[in-house]
C-alpha positions as a Markdown table, in Angstrom:
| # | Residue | x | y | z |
|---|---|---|---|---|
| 1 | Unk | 33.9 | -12.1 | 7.1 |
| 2 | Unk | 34.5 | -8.9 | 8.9 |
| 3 | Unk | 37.7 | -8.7 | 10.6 |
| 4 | Unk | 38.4 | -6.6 | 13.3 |
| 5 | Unk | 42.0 | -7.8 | 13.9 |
| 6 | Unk | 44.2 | -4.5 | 12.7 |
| 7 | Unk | 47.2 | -6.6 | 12.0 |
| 8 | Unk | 45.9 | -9.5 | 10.5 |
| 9 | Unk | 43.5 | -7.3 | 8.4 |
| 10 | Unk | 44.3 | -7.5 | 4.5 |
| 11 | Unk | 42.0 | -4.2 | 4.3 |
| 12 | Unk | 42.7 | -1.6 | 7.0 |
| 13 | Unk | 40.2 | 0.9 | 5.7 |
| 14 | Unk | 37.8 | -1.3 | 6.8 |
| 15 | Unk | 38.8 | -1.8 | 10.3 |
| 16 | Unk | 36.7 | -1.1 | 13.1 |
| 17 | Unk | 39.0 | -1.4 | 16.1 |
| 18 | Unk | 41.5 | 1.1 | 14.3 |
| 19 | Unk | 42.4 | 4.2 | 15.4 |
| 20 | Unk | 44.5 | 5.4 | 12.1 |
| 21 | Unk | 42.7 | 7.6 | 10.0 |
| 22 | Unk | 42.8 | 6.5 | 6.4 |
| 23 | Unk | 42.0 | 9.3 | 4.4 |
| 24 | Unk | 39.4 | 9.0 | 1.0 |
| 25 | Unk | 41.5 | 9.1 | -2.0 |
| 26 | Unk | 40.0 | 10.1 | -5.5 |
| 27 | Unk | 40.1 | 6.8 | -6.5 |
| 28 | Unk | 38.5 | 5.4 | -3.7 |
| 29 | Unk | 35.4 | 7.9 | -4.4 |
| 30 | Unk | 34.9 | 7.0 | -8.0 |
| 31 | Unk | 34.7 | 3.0 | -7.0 |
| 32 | Unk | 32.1 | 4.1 | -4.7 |
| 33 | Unk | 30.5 | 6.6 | -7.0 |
| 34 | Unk | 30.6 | 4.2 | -9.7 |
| 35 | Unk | 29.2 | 1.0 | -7.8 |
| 36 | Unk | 26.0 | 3.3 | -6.4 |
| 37 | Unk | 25.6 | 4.6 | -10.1 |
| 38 | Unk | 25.3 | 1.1 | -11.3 |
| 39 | Unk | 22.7 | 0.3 | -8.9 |
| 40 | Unk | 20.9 | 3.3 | -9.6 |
| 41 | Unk | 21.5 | 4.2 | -5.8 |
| 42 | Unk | 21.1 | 8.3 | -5.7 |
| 43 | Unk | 24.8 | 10.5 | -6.5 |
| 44 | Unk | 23.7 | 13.8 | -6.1 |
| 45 | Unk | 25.2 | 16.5 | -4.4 |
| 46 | Unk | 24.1 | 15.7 | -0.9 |
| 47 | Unk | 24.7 | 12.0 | -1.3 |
| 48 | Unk | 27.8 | 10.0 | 0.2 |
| 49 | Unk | 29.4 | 9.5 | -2.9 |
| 50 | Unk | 29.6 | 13.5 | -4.1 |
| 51 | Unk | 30.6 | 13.5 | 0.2 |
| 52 | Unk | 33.3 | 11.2 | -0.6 |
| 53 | Unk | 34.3 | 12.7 | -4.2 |
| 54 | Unk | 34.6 | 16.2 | -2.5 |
| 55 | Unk | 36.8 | 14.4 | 0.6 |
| 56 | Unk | 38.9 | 12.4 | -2.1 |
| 57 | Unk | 39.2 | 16.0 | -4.1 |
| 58 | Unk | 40.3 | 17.6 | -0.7 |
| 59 | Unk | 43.1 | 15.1 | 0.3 |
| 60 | Unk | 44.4 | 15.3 | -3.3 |
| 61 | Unk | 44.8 | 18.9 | -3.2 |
| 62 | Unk | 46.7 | 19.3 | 0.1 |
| 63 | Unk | 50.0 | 18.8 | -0.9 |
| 64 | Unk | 49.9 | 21.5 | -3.7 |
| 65 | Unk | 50.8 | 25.1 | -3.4 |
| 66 | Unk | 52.6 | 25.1 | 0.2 |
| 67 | Unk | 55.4 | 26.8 | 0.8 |
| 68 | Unk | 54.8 | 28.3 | -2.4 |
| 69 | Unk | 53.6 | 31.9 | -0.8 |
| 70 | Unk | 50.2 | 31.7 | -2.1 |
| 71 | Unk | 49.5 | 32.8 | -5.9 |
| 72 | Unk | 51.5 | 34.1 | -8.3 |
């Protein structure tokens, strides 16, 4: 059952009356990437999962290098 109750939800990513942004994490991409590759579902580039492999990518590189003055 879908539960749109954010403090009773055991799942807040999936939480439609929300309003915090949970952001994709790399792990989160390759369970969806994985489930639509079993199902023979399409993962090419244009295709959510490579969408939510480049997002999970993104957040996991956005901590690194600051307040490091660029490269060295």
């Amino acid at each position: 059952m879908f539960n749109t109750n954010a403090r009773n939800s055991p799942n807040p990513t999936w939480d439609a009356t929300s309003s915090t942004k949970i952001k994709m994490t790399k792990e989160d991409a390759a369970r969806i990437q994985s489930s639509n590759a079993k199902s023979g579902a399409d993962t090419g580039k244009l295709s959510f999962p490579a969408r939510a492999q480049a997002a999970g990518d993104k957040n996991a590189n956005a901590g690194q290098g600051q307040g490091e003055g660029g490269k060295k």
